[in-house]
Chimera marker file (.cmm) of the C-alpha trace (Angstrom):
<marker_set name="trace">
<marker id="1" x="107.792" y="108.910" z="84.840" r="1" g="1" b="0" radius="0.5"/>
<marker id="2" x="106.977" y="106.045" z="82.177" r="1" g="1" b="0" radius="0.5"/>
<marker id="3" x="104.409" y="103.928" z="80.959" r="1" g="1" b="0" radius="0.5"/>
<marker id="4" x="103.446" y="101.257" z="84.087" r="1" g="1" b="0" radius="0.5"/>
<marker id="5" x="105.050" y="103.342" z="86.699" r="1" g="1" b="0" radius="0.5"/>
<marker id="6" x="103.218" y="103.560" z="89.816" r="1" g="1" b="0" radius="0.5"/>
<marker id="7" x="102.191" y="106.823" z="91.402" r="1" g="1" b="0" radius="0.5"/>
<marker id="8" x="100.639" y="108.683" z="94.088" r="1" g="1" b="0" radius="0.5"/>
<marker id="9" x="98.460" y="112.081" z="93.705" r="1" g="1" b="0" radius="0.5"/>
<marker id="10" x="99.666" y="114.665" z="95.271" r="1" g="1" b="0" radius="0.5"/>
<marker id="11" x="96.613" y="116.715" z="95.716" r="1" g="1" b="0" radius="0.5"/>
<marker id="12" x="93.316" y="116.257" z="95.340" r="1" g="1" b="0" radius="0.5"/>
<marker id="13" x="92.335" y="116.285" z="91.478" r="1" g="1" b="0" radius="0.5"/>
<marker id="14" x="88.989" y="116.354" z="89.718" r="1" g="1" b="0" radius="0.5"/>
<marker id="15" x="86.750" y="113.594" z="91.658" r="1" g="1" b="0" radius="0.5"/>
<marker id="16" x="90.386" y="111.549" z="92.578" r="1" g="1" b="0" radius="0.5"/>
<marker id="17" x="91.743" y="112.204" z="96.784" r="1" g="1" b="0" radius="0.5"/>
<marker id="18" x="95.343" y="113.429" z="97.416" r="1" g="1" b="0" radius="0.5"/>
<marker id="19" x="97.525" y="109.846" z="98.060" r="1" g="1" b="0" radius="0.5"/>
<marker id="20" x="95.508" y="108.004" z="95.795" r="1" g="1" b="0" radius="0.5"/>
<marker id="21" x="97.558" y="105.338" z="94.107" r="1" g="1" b="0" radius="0.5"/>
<marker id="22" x="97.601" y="104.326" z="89.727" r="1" g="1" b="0" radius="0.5"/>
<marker id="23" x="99.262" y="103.649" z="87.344" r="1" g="1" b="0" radius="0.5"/>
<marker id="24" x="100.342" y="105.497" z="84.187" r="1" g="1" b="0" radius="0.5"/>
<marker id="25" x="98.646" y="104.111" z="81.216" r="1" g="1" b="0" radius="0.5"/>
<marker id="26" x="99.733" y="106.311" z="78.624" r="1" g="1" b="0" radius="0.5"/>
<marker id="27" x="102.074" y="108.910" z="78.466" r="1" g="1" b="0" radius="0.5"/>
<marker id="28" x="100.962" y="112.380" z="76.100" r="1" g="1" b="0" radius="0.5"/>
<marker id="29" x="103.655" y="114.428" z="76.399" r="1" g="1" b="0" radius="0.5"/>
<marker id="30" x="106.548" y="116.033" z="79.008" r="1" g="1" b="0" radius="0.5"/>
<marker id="31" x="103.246" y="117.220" z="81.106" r="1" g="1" b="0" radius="0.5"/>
<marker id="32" x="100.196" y="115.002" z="81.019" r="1" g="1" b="0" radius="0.5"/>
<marker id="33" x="99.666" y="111.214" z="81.336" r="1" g="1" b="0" radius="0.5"/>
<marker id="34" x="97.016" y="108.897" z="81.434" r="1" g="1" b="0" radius="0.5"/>
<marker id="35" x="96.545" y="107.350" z="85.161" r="1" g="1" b="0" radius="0.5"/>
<marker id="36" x="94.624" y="104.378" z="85.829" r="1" g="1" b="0" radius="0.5"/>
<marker id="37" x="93.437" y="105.249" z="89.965" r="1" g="1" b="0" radius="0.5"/>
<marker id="38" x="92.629" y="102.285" z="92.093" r="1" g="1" b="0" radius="0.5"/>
<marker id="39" x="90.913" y="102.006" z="95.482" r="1" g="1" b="0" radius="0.5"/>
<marker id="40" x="93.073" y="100.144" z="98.708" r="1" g="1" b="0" radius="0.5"/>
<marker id="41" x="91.253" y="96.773" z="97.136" r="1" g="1" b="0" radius="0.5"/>
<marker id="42" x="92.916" y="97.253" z="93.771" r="1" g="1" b="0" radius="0.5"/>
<marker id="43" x="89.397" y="97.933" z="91.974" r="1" g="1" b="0" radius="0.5"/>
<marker id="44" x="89.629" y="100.362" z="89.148" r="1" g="1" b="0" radius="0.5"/>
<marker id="45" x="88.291" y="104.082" z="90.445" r="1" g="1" b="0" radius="0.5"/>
<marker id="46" x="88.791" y="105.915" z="86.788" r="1" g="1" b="0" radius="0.5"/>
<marker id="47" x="90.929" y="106.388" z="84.404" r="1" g="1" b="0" radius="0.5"/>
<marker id="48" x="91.965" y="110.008" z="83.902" r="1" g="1" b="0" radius="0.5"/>
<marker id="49" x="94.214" y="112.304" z="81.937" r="1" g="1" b="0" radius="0.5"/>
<marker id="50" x="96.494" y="113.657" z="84.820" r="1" g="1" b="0" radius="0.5"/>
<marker id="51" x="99.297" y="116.327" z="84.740" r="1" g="1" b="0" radius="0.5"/>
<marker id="52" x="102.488" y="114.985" z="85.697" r="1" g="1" b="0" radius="0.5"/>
<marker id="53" x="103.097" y="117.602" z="88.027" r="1" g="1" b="0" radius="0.5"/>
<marker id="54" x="100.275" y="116.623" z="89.991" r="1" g="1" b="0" radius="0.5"/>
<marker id="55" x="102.308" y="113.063" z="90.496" r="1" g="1" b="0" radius="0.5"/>
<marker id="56" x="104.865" y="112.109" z="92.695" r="1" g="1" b="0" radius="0.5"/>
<marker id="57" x="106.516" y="108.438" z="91.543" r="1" g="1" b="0" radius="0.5"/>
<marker id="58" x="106.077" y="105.493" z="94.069" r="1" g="1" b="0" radius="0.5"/>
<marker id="59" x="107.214" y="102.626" z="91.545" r="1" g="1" b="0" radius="0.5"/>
<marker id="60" x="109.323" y="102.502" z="88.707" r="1" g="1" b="0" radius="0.5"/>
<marker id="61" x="109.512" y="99.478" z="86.202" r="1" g="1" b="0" radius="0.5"/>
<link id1="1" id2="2" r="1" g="1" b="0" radius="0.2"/>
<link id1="2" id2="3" r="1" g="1" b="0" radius="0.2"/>
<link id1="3" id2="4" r="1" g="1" b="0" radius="0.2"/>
<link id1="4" id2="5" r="1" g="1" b="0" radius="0.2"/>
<link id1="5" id2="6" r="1" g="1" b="0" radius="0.2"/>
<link id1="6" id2="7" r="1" g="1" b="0" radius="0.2"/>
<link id1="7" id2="8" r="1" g="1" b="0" radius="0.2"/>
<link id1="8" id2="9" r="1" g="1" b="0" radius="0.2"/>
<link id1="9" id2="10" r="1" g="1" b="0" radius="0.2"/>
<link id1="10" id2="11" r="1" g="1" b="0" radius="0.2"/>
<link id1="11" id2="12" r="1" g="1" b="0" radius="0.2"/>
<link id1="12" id2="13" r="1" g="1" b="0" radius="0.2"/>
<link id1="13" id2="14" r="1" g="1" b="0" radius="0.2"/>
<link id1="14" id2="15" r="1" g="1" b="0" radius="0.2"/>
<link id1="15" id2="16" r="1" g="1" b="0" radius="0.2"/>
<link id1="16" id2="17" r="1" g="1" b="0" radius="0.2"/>
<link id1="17" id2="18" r="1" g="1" b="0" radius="0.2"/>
<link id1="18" id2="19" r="1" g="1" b="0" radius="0.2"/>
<link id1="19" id2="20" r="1" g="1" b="0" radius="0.2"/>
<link id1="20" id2="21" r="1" g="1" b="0" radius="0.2"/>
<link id1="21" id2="22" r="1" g="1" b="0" radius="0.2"/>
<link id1="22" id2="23" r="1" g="1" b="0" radius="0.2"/>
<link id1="23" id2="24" r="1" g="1" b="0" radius="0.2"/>
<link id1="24" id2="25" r="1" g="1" b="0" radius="0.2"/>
<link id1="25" id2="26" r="1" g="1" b="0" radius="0.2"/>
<link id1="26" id2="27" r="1" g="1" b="0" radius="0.2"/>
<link id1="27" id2="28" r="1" g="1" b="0" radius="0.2"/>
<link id1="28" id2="29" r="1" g="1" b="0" radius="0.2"/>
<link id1="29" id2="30" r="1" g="1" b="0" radius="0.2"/>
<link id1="30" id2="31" r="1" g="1" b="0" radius="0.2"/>
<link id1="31" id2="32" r="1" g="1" b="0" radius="0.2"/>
<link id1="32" id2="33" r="1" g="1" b="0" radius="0.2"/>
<link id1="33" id2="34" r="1" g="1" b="0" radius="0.2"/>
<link id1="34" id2="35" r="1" g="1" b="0" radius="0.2"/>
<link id1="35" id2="36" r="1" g="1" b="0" radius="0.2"/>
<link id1="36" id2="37" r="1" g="1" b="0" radius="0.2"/>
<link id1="37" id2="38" r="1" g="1" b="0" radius="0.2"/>
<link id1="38" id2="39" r="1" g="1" b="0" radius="0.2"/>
<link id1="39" id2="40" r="1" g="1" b="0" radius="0.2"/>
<link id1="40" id2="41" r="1" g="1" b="0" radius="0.2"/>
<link id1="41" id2="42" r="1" g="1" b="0" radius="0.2"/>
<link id1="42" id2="43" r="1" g="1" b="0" radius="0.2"/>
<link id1="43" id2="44" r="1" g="1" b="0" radius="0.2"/>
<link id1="44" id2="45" r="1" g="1" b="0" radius="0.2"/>
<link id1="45" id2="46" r="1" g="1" b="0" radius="0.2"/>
<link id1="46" id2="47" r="1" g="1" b="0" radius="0.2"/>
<link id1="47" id2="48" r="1" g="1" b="0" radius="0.2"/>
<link id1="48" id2="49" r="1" g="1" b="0" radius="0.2"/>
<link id1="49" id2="50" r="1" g="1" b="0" radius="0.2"/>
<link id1="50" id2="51" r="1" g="1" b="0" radius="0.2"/>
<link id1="51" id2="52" r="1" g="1" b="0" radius="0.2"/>
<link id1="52" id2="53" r="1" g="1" b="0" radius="0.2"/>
<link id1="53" id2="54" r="1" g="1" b="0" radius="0.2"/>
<link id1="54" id2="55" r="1" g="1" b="0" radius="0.2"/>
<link id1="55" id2="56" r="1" g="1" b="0" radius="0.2"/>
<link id1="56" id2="57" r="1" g="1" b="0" radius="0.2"/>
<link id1="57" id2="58" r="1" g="1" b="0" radius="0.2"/>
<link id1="58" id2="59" r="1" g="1" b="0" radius="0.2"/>
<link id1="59" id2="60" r="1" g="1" b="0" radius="0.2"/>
<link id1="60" id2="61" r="1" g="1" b="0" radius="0.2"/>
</marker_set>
């Protein structure tokens, strides 16, 4: 995964529900990311530092 990718949680994590959608923001290292996680209207839900493992890729650009 890269910077603008879009993804999908694959399990719940902190307040965010498995299946919710982002986008990765910023990338730290081979195992965390930054994910911006929207709601099914597009508005902004958080922004949270998110283990790549806990990712599965829906978009790449």
């Amino acid at each position: 995964m890269k910077e603008l990718d879009i993804v999908r949680l694959k399990e719940d994590y902190k307040e965010i529900s498995k299946g919710t959608k982002g986008t990765v923001v910023l990338l730290y290292d081979d195992k965390n990311c930054e994910v911006e996680f929207f709601d099914k209207e597009g508005d902004t839900i958080d922004v949270v530092m998110t283990p790549l493992k806990k990712l599965e890729l829906v978009k790449s650009f």
